[in-house]
Every structure is written in structure tokens, then in C-alpha cells.
C-alpha positions as CSV (number, residue, x, y, z in Angstrom):
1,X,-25.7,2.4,-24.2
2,X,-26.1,5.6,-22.2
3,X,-23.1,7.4,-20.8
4,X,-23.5,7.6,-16.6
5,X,-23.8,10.7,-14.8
6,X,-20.3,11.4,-13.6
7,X,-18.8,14.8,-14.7
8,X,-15.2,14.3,-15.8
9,X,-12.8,16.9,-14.5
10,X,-11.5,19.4,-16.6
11,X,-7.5,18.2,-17.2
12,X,-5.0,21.2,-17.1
13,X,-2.1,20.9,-19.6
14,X,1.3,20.7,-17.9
15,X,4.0,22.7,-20.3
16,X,6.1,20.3,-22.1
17,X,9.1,22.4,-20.4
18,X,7.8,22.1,-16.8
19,X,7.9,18.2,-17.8
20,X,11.4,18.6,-18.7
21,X,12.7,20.8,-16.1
22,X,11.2,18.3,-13.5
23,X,13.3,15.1,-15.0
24,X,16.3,16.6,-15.3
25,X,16.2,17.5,-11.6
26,X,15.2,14.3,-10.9
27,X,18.4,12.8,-12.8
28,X,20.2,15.3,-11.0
29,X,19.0,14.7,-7.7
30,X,19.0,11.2,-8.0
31,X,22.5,10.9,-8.8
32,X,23.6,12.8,-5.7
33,X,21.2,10.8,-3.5
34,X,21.8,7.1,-3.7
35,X,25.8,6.3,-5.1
36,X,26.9,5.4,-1.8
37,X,24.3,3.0,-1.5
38,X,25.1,0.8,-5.2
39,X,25.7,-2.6,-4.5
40,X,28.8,-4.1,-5.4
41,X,29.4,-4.6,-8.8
42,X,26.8,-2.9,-10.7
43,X,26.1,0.6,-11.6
44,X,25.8,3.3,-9.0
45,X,22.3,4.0,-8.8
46,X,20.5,7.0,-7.9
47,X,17.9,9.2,-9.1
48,X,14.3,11.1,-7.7
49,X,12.2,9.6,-11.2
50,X,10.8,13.0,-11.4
51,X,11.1,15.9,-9.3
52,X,8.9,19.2,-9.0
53,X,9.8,21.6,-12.0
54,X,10.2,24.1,-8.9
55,X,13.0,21.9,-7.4
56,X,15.3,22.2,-10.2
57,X,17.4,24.8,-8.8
58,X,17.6,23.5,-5.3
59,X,20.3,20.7,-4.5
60,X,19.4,17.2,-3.4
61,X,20.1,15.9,-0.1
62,X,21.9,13.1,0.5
63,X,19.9,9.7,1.2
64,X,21.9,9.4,4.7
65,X,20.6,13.1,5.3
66,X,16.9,12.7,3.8
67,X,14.2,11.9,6.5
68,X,12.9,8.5,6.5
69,X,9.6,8.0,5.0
70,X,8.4,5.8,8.0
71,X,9.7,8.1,10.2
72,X,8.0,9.4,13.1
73,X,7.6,13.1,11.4
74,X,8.1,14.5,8.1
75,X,9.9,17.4,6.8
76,X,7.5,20.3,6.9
77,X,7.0,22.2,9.8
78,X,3.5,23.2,11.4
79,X,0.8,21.7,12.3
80,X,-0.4,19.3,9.5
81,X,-3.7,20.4,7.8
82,X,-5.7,18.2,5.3
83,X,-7.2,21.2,3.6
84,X,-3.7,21.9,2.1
85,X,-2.9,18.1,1.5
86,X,-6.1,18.0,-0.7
87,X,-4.6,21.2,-2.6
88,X,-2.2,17.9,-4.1
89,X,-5.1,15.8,-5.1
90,X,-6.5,16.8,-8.5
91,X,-9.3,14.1,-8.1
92,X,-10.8,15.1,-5.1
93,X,-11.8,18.0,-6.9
94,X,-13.7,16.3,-8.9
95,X,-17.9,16.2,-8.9
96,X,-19.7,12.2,-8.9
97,X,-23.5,12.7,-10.1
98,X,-23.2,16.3,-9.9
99,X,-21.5,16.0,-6.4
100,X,-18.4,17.0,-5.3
101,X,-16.4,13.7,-4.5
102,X,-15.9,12.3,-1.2
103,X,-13.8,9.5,-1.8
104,X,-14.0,7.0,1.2
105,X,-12.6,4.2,-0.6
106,X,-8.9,4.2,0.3
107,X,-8.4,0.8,1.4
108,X,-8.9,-0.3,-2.2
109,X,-6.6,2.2,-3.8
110,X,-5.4,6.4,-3.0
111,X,-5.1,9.4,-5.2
112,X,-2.5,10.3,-6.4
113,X,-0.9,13.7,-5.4
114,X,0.4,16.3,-8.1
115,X,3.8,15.3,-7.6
116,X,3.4,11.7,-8.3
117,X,1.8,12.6,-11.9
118,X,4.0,15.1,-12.6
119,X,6.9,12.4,-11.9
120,X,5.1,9.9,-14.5
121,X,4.7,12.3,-17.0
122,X,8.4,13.9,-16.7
123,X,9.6,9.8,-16.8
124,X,7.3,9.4,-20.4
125,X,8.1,12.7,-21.9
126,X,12.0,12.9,-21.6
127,X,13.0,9.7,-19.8
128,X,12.1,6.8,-21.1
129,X,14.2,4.1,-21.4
130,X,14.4,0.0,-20.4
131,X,16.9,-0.2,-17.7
132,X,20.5,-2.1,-16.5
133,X,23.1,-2.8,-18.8
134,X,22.2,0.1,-21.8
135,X,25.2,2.1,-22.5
136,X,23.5,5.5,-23.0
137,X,22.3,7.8,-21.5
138,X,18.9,7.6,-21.0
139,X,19.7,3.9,-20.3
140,X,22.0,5.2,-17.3
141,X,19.1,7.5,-16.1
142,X,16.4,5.2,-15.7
143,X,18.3,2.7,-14.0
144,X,19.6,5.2,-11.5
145,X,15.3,5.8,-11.0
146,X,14.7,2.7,-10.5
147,X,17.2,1.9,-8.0
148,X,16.7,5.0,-6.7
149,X,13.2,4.1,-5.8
150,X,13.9,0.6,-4.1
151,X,16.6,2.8,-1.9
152,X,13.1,4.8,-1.2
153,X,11.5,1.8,-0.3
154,X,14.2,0.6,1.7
155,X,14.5,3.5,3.9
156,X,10.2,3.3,4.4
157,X,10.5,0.1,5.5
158,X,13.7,0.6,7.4
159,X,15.8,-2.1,6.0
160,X,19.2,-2.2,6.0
161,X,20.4,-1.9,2.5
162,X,18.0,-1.5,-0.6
163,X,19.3,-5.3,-1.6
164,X,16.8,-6.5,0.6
165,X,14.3,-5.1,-1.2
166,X,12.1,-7.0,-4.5
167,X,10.0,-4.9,-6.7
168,X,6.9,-6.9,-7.5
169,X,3.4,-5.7,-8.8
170,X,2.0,-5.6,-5.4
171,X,1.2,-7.7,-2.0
172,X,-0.6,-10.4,-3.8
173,X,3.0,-11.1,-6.0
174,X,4.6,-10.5,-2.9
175,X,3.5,-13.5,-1.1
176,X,3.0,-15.4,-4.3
177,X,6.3,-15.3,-4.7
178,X,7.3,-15.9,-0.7
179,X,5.2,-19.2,-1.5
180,X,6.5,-20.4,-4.8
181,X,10.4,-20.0,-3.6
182,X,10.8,-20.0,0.0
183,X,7.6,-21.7,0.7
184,X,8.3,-24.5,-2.0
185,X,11.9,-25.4,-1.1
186,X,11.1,-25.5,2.8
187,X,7.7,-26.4,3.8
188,X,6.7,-30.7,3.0
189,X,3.8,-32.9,4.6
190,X,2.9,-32.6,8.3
191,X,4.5,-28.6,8.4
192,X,1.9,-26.1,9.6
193,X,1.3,-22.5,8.4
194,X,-0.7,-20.2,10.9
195,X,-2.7,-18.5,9.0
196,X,-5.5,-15.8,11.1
197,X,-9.0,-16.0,10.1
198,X,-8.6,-11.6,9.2
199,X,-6.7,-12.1,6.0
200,X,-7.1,-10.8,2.7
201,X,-7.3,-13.8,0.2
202,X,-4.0,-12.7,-1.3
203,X,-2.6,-14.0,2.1
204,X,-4.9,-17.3,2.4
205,X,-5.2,-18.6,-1.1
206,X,-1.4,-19.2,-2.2
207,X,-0.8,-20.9,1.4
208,X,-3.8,-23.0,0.1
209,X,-2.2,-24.0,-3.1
210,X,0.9,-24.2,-2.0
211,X,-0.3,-26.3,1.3
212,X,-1.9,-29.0,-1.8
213,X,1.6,-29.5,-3.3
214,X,3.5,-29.9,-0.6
215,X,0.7,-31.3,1.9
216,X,1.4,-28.7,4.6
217,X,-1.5,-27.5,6.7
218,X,-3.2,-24.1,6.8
219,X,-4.1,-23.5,10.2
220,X,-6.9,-20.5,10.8
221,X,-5.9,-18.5,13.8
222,X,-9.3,-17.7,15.5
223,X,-10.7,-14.6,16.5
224,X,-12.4,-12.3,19.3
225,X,-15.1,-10.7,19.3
226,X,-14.2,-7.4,19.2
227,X,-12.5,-8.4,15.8
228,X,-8.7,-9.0,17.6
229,X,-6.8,-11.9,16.9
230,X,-7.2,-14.4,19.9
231,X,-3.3,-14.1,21.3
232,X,-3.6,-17.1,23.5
233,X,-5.5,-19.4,20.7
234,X,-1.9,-18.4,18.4
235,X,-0.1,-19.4,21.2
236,X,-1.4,-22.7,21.4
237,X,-1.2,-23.3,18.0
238,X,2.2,-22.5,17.9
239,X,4.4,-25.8,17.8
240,X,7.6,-27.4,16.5
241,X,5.5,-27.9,13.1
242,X,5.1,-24.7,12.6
243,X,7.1,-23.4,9.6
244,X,5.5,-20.2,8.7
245,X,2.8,-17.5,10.4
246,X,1.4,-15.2,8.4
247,X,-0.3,-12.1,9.2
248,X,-1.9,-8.6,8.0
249,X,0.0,-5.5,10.0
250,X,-3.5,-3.9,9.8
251,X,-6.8,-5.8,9.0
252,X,-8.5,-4.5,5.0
253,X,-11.9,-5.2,6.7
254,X,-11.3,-4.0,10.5
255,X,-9.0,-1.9,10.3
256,X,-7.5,-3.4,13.5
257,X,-3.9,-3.5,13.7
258,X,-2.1,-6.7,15.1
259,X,0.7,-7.4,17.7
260,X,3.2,-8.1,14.7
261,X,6.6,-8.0,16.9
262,X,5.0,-9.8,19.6
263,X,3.6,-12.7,17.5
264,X,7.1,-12.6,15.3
265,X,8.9,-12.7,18.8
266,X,6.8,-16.1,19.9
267,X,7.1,-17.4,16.6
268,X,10.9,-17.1,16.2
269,X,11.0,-19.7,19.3
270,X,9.6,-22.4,17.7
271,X,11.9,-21.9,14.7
272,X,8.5,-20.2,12.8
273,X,9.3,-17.8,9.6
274,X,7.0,-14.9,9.9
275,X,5.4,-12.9,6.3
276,X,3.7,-9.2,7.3
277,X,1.5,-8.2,4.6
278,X,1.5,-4.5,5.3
279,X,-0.6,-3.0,2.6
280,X,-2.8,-1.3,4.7
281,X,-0.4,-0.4,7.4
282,X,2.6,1.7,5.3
283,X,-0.3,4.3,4.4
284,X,-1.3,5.2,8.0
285,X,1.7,4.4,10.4
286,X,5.7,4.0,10.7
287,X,7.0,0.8,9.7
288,X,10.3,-0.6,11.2
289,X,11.0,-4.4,10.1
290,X,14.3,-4.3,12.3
291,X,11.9,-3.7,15.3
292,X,9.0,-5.9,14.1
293,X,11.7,-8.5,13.6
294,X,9.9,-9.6,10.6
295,X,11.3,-12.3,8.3
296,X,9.2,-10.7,5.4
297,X,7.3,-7.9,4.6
298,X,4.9,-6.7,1.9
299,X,3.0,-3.8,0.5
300,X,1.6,-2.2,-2.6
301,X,2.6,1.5,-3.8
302,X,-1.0,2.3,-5.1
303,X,-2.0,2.1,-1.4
304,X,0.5,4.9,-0.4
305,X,-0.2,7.4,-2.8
306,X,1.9,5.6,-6.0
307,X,0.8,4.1,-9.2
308,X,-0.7,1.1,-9.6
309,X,1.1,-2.6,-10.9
310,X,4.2,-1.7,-8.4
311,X,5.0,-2.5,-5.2
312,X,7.7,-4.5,-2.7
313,X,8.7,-7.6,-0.9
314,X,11.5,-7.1,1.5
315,X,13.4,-9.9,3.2
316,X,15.6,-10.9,5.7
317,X,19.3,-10.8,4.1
318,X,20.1,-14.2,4.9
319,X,16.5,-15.3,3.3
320,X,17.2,-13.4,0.3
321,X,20.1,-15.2,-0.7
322,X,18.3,-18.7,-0.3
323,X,15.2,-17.6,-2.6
324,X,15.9,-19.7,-5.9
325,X,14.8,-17.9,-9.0
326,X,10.6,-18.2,-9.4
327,X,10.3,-16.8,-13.2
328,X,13.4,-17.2,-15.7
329,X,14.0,-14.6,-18.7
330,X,16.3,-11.3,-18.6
331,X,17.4,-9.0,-16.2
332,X,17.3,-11.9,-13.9
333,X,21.0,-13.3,-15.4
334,X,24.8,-13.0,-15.3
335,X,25.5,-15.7,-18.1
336,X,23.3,-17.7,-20.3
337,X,24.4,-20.8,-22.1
338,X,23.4,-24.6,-23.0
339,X,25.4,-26.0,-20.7
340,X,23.7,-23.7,-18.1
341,X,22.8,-20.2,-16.3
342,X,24.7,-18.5,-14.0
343,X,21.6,-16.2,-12.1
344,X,22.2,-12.6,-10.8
345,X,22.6,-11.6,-7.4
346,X,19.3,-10.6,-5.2
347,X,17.4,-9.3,-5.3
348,X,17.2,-9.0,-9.4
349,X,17.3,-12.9,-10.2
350,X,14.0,-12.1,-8.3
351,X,12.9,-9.6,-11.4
352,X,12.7,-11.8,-14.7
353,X,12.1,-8.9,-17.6
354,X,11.1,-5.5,-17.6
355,X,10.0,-4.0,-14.6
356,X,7.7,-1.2,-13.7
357,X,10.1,1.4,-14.5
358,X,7.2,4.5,-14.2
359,X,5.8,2.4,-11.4
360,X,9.3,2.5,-9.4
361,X,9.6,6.3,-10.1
362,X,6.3,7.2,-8.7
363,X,6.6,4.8,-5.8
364,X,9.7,7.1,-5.5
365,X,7.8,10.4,-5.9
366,X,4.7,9.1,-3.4
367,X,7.1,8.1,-0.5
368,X,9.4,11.3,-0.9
369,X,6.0,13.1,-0.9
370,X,4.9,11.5,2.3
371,X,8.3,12.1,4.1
372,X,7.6,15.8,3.4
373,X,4.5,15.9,5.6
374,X,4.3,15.3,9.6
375,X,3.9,12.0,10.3
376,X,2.9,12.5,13.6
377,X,0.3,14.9,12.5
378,X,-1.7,12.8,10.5
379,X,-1.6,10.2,12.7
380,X,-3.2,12.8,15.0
381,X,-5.8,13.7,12.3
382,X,-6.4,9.8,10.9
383,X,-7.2,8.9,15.0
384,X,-9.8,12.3,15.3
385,X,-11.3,11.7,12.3
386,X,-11.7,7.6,12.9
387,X,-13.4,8.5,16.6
388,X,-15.1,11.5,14.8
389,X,-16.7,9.0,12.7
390,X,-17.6,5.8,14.8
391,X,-19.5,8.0,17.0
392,X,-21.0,9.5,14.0
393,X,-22.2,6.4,12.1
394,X,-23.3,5.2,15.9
395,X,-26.3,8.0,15.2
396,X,-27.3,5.9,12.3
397,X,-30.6,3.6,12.9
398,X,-30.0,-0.1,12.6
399,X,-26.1,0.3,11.4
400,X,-23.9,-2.2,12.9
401,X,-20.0,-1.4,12.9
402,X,-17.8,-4.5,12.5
403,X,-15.6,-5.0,15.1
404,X,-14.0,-3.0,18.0
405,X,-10.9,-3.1,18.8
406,X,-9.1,-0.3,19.9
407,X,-6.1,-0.4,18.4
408,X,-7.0,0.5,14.4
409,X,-6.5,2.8,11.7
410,X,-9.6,4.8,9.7
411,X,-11.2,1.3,8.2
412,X,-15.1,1.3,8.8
413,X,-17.0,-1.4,7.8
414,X,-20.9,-1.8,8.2
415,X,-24.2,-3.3,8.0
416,X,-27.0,-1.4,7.6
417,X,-30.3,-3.5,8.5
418,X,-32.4,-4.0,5.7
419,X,-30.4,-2.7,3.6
420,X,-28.3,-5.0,0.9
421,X,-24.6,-3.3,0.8
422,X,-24.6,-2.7,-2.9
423,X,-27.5,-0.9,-2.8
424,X,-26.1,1.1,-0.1
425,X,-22.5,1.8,-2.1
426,X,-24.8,2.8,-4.8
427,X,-27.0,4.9,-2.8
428,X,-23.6,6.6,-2.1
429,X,-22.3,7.4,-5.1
430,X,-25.7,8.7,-6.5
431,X,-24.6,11.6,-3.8
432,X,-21.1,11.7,-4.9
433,X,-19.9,9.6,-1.9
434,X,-17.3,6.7,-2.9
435,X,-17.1,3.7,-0.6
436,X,-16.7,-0.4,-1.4
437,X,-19.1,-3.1,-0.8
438,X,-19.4,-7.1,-1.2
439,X,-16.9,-9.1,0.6
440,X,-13.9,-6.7,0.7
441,X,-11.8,-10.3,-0.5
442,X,-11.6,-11.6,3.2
443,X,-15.0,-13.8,3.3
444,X,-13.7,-15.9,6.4
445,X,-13.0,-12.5,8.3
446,X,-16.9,-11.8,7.5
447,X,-17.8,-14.9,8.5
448,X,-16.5,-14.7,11.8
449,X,-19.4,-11.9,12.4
450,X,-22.2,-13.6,10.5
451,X,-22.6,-12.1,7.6
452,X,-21.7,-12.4,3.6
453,X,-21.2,-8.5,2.3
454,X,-20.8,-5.3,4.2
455,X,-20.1,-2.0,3.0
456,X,-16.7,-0.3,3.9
457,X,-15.7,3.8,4.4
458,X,-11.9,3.7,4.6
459,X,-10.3,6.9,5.5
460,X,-6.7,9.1,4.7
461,X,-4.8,11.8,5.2
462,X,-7.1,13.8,3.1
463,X,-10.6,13.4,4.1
464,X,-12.0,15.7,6.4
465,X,-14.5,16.2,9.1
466,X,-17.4,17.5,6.6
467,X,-17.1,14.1,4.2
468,X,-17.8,12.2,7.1
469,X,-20.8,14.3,7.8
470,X,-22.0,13.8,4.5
471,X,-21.5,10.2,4.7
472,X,-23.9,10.0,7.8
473,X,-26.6,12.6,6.2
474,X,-26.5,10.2,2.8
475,X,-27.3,7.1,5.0
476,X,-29.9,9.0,7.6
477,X,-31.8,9.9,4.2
478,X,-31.3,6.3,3.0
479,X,-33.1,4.5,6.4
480,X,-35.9,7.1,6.3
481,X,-36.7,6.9,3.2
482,X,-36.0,10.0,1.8
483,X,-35.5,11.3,-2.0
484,X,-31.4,10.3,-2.7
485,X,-31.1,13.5,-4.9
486,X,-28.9,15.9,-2.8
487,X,-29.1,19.4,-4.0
488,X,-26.8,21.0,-5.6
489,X,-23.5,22.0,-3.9
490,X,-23.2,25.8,-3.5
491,X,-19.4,25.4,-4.0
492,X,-18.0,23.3,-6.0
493,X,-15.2,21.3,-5.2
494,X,-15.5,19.7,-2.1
495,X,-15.9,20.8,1.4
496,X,-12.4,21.4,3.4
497,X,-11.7,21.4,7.1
């Protein structure tokens, strides 16, 4: 077995007192944050899950007083600037193949900035505990993280009280469990569930099984050519049998983002429940579900910059309270007995067992990260660089982009004639660039444009002008033939811009 050409980064220590400096801020800061938002009847929760060592000396704002994370700007001032964002990302300064890495696959997962490891490690190293109901104090602590983090969450999302907000592993358990509580007690034979051709599998598949049980109908909403939903087709398909619309806030394979408030708006007057999956929306763009109007909404934190195996379901309030326990065990209780259970409140008799406590502090640490930058400015910078690149990858002989919509965020996805779209991802990566190919787990969405597999470069807040550029040389080079050894970067790291 031979070991693959891809030079691991060196990994700097981090001093065991940094580590603890950080979490005791974090407990500190925590505490001051959140107690005015602890629901009734359980512990007051608040805490950062693992601040900067360098913030230990600096109070905490309030939560009232902290900017929201979906807000339309962050906290820093000046203009924002992706060469100091990557500063925050150890592994885009690392080299693929001898390359430095341009990492162009951010629809399937971010980096992580500094702040988010440095949170997991401070949680691991001096915080460790299971959380609710312990009566010491590293009990007390990690609960406060964890609630502190849905509080996070709840203020991205902008809903009303952190109650209204489910930790789950990610979108896919986020409508799973949409579908095996709400969707169970409230959907029976003849009910219809609009479903647009543009979604991920993780939104298509449990309507699917569910649909089976309960002999409901999926019903595809079509599309346009340009790769928008077709707004008069949903209309029509709207009627009084219509229990549920479902739809992707931004498409994983377009890019293109929908008319969610309009479509909730149409759908609330036939009596329709409406599910946003949001995963690739949160990253790139404000979210307001009070605006949106949105019955629920989903997203995963390793999309925005957190760990992976954590991530949210909010709810409407009144929804909330209806959603009958979908896993039994602990955490999820009041009072156990054989003559029956009472459950807990939501949204925990949502939470059977452990949860992600790390994940829940660096969900915390990603979104407080991304309320420090300027929202406005990277929307700025995401929209340059998407234009930037279409016209770019428009230079490229026989490459077709997939759909074009106005209205989108930095998703590009592609066919490159004659070309399969593995070989193309690995024709990539051989010159250090990381993109995704096959098909990106929304087949029907490829469908609609005729083809099986396509390869996808999906673009953040830190890529730059100059990784683009070397995403177009790589595939010039590819279509005429050329030798896919790149020489040898002059400086390593990456380029900037």
C-alpha cells in the first residue's frame, strides 16, 4: 500500500495554559451572556465554549448587546479582506501534491478558523463534562456551553427564544426528524408534499419513506431552464391537499437561491406547513425566519465554519410543543416509571442522550467568529468573486455551467466535454485544487439538465481571486492536453488577494 502524495502540515502546539486561559473565559463570558435568556425552570445557562486566550481579560457583552450573527454586518470595522480571514484558517495553508491548497469544495464542508479549534481543545483539556442535572462544577459549565450555543443559534437564525431551537447532527436529522414527528402525526393518504425537483436527497428521501407509511404523495416541483424553480408550476400545485412544501434556501448544485418568503407566504393560504433546509444559505447570507415566515428551518454547523455531527432544527413555537418525542432514553425526561413517563419540555424531549457537547461549543465559537466579520463585505466579495469566476470558466473550451439564474451564491457546477467529472476532480487535486464530483446527492436536479455527474467549485469567504485563476489554468491545461504537473510554487502557502 503506498502512502499518496499529499504533504501533511506541520501542527503547532498550543500551550496547555493558553488552553486554559481560553475556557475559563469562555465560562466567564458565557455566564454573563445568556442568564436572562434560561427558560423557566432549569438552570440559567450561558457560556462562550471557548474563548480566545487573548479575550480573558476583556468582559463579555451581553447577548441583548452582542451583534446578531445573521445580521446585516459584523463587528469589525473596515473594509472586509479575505487575505486576513485566511490568516484564521490553518488548512489553507497547507500544500496537496506539492501544491499549495486551493480548497473549492465548501458546499460539502468549511475550515475551520483558529478560534473554533482553539474552543474544541479548551472544551477537551479543562472542560469536559456530560451536561444538565450534574451538581458540580464542571457539570454547571458545560451546560451553560451548551445552552449557550443554541442561544448562538437562535440569534443566527433570528428566532425568538433559544427554546425554539433543536440541536441535531445536521440538516439530514433535521428533516428526519420534521418527518418522523410532525410529518407522522399529521400527514395520512391523499395529503400532498411539494417537493422541487433542486433538493438534496436529505430533503426528498424521508418525504419518500414517510409518503410509503402514510400514503401521502411527493409531488416534484418542476423547474426552468435557467435552473429557477418554475413559480407559476408551484402555484398550481398548490391545493387544499397540500400539507407540507419543502424547499432548499439556496440550491447544493446551483447555487441559486429560492423565493422562500414568497412561496411560505402562498403556501400558508392553503393551510401548507413550510420546512427550509438552509445549509447552504447560513454560510453566505442573513437569515431571518420571522421574515421568511418559515414553519421550520434547518442547517448544519460544519457548513458555517463549526465542527462536524452538529447542527439545528428551529421551529415555530406553537409546532414545537406538538412534536411528540422521536427517540426515548435520557436527557429527554422529567420522570420515569412503570406506570409511565412524564417527557421534558422542548425542545430537549427532542434530545434523547448525550449530545454534541464540543460540537455545540464550536457551533458557538464559528457563529461568534462570523458576527465579528462584515457581513455586508463578504457578501460584496462572495458576489465579485462568483461573476469573477463564471466569466472566467466561460474562457474554458467545451465547459458547460449548470444553470443561470441570477439570484445565487458562489456554487459552480460544470461539465467539461469529453471529459468524465472524476477524472476532472482528480486532474485537480494532482495540482492541489480541491473541488467535488459525481452527483453532488441531488440526481433529479442533474437530471433536469441531462446529465448523470458534474463537477462542482463552491466558493467562501476565503478564497480569492488568484485560486480561481488557478482553477481555470488547471482545466485550460486539462482540454489541451498538456502535462498536469504544475511547477513548483515559488511561495509556499497559497496565493492571497
Amino acid at each position: 500500500m503506498t502512502t499518496p502524495d499529499v504533504d501533511a502540515p506541520a501542527v503547532p502546539s498550543t500551550p496547555d495554559s493558553a488552553a486554559q486561559a481560553a475556557h475559563r473565559a469562555a465560562v466567564a463570558g458565557a455566564r454573563q451572556a445568556t442568564r436572562q435568556d434560561a427558560p423557566p425552570g432549569r438552570d440559567a445557562y450561558a457560556a462562550d465554549g471557548a474563548r480566545a486566550a487573548e479575550t480573558a481579560a476583556s468582559p463579555e457583552p451581553s447577548l441583548a448587546d452582542r451583534p446578531r450573527p445573521g445580521g446585516s454586518s459584523g463587528g469589525r470595522s473596515g473594509l472586509f479582506s479575505a487575505e486576513e480571514v485566511r490568516a484564521e484558517f490553518p488548512a489553507l495553508h497547507r500544500t496537496v501534491n506539492g501544491q499549495p491548497l486551493a480548497w473549492l469544495d465548501n458546499g460539502a464542508t468549511t475550515h475551520k478558523p483558529h478560534r473554533v479549534i482553539e474552543a474544541l481543545t479548551g472544551y477537551y483539556s479543562y472542560g469536559n463534562s456530560n451536561i444538565h442535572r450534574g451538581a458540580h462544577t464542571m457539570a454547571r459549565e458545560a451546560t451553560e456551553a451548551y445552552e449557550a450555543s443554541r442561544a448562538a443559534v437562535a440569534g443566527l437564525l433570528g428566532a425568538s427564544s433559544a427554546q425554539d431551537v433543536v440541536f441535531v447532527r445536521g440538516t439530514t436529522e433535521a428533516v428526519n426528524l420534521v418527518a418522523q414527528t410532525w410529518g407522522r402525526d399529521n400527514l395520512g393518504p391523499g395529503d400532498d408534499i411539494l417537493v422541487p425537483v433542486l433538493e438534496h436527497h436529505s430533503n426528498l428521501v424521508p418525504w419518500q419513506l414517510l409518503a410509503r407509511r402514510t400514503r401521502a404523495r411527493v409531488v416534484p416541483v418542476p423547474l426552468l431552464p435557467d435552473g429557477r424553480l418554475d413559480q407559476d408550476a408551484y402555484a398550481d400545485l398548490l391545493s387544499l391537499r397540500t400539507r407540507l412544501v419543502v424547499v432548499s434556501h439556496v440550491s447544493n448544485v446551483l447555487g441559486t437561491v429560492q423565493p422562500v418568503r414568497e412561496m411560505t407566504a402562498l403556501a400558508h393560504r392553503y393551510g401548507a406547513r413550510v420546512l427550509v433546509d438552509g445549509a447552504q444559505a447560513v454560510a453566505h447570507m442573513p437569515v431571518d425566519v420571522a421574515e421568511l415566515d418559515a414553519d421550520f428551518y434547518a442547517f448544519s454547523g460544519h457548513k458555517v465554519f463549526a465542527p462536524t455531527g452538529i447542527g439545528a432544527l428551529y421551529a415555530k413555537p406553537e409546532l414545537l410543543a406538538e412534536l411528540a418525542p422521536w427517540q426515548g432514553g435520557g436527557n429527554m425526561i422529567e420522570h420515569v416509571g412503570f406506570d409511565g413517563t412524564e417527557f421534558a419540555p422542548a425542545p430537549h424531549r427532542l434530545e434523547a442522550g448525550t449530545g454534541h457537547i464540543a460540537g455545540a461549543v464550536g457551533l458557538l465559537a464559528a457563529l461568534e467568529w462570523l458576527t465579528s466579520l462584515d457581513r455586508d463585505g463578504i457578501a460584496a466579495h462572495e458576489a465579485r468573486l462568483t461573476s469573477y469566476a463564471q466569466q472566467a470558466l466561460g474562457t474554458v473550451p467545451g465547459l458547460t455551467l449548470l444553470g443561470s439564474a441570477p439570484d445565487r451564491v458562489a456554487v459552480l457546477t460544470f461539465t467539461l466535454a469529453g471529459h468524465d467529472p472524476a477524472h476532472v476532480a482528480d486532474w485537480l487535486d494532482r495540482n492541489g485544487i480541491a473541488v467535488r464530483s459525481g452527483h453532488h446527492c441531488a440526481q433529479p436536479s442533474l437530471a433536469h439538465f441531462g446529465v448523470t455527474s458534474a463537477t462542482r467549485a463552491s466558493l467562501a469567504l476565503y478564497n480569492t481571486a488568484e485560486e480561481v485563476d488557478r482553477l481555470v489554468a488547471a482545466l485550460h491545461a486539462l482540454t489541451s492536453g498538456e502535462d498536469a504537473t504544475p511547477p513548483p510554487p515559488s511561495q509556499p502557502g497559497g496565493p492571497g488577494g
